[in-house]
N, C-alpha and C positions, 0 to 999 in steps of 0.2 A: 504494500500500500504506500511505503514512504517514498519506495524510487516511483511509483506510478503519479504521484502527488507533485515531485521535483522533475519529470519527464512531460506532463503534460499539462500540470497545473490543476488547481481544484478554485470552483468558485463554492461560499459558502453563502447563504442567506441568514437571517435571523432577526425576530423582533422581541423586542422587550421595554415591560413598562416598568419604570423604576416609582419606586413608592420611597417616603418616610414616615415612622408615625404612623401605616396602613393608610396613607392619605398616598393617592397615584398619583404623579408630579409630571414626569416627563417620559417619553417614546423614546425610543434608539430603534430605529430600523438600521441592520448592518449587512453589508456585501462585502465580504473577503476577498482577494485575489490571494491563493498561495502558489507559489512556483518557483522553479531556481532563477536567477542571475540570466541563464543559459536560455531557459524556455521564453522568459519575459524579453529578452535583446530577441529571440524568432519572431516574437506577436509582433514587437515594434517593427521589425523589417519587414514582415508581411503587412503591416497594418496599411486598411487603405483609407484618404479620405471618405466621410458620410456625411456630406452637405456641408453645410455653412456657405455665407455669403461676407461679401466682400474681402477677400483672401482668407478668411477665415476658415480654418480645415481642423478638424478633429478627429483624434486618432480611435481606432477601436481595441480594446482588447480583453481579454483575447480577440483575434480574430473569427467570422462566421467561421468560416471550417472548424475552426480549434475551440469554437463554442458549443459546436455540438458533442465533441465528447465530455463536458461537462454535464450533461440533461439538461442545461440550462433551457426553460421555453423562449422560442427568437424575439418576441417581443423584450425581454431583458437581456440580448444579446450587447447591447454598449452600453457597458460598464462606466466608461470615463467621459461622456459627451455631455458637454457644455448645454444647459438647459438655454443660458441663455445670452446673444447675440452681444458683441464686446468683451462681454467675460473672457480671463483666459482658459484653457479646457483643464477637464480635471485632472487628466494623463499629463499635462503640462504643471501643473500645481505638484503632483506626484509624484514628479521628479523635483522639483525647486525644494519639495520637503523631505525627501526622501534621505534617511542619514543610517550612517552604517556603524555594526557595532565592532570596536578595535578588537583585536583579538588578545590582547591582556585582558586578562581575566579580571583583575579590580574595577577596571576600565569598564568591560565587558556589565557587570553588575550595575556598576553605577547609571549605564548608561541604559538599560531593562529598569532599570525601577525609575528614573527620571520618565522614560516613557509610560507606564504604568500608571505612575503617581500624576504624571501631564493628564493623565486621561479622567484617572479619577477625581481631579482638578476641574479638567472640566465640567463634568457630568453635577460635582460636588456646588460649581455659581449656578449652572444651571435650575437644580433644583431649589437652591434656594431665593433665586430669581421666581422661578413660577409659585415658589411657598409666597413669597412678597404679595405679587401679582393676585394670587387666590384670597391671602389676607384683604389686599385693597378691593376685592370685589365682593367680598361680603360673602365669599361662600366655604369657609370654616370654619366651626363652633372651638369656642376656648378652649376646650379640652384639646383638641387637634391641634390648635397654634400652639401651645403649652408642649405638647406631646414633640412636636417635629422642633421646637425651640430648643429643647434639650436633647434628642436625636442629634441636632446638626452644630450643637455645641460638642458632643464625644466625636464627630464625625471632627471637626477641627481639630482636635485635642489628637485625635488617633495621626492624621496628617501630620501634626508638627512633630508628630513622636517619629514619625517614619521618614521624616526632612532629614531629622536629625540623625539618624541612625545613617543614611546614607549620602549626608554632606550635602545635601540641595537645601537651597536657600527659593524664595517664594517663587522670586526672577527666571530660576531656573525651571520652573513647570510652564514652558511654553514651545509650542512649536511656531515653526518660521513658516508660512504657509506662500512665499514664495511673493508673486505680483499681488497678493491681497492682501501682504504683510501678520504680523503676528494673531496668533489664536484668540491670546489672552490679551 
């Protein structure tokens, strides 16, 4: 399965609604690309333009042929294409963010939980962006504001515990999203 995985790539799918407090805050719909180095430089060189206008070309990938052996159905065949006109494509943000891990090992760690921790950063204003948001609209009983208050007070406390353990500083939970500049 693993060389089948790194030979031809795997697309994965997944939705999930993240709650605090039993109160559901936010959606993550995810699309994975896995593959090797090897397989990903194939897609690119086969990839063909799929519309765009005025010079604007975006790449697909995988490629239709090499989408079909994922089962993937052809309507979620492009994965990376620009929703929308100006933007730049997501296969191009992709690469602008796209960062590798050194092969020291210290190195190697720091830079898996900096990723990690970037995510759970995010997911972390997120929710409590739409906790705000639900507060100003009148649709959570004190008990609930109460409940996710002190939820997202351990949820910070656990974060600075885990800063600290592997040398990242706040600064340091962000990615570089390339022509649309930082994350966070």
């Amino acid at each position: 399965m693993l060389d089948t995985i790194l030979d031809k790539g795997v697309v994965a799918q997944g939705d999930l609604t993240i709650s605090v407090a039993e109160v559901d805050l936010v959606f993550v719909g995810i699309k994975l690309v896995l593959a090797s180095v090897e397989t990903m430089e194939s897609w690119r060189e086969a990839a063909k333009p799929i519309g765009g206008n005025g010079g604007n070309t975006h790449e697909q990938y995988p490629p239709r042929e090499e989408a079909a052996s994922f089962s993937e159905p052809e309507s979620e065949g492009r994965l990376f294409e620009c929703e929308r006109p100006g933007l730049p494509g997501k296969a191009d943000m992709l690469r602008a963010s796209a960062s590798r891990l050194p092969a020291d090992l210290d190195k190697m760690e720091q830079g898996l939980a900096k990723l990690v921790l970037t995510v759970v950063e995010l997911l972390r204003r997120l929710m409590e962006r739409q906790a705000i948001r639900r507060m100003d609209g009148g649709s959570l009983t004190e008990g609930e504001i109460e409940r996710m208050g002190r939820a997202f007070e351990k949820l910070e406390q656990k974060m600075e515990e885990l800063k600290a353990v592997f040398g990242l500083e706040r600064e340091d939970l962000n990615l570089n999203l390339g022509p649309l500049g930082n994350l966070m």
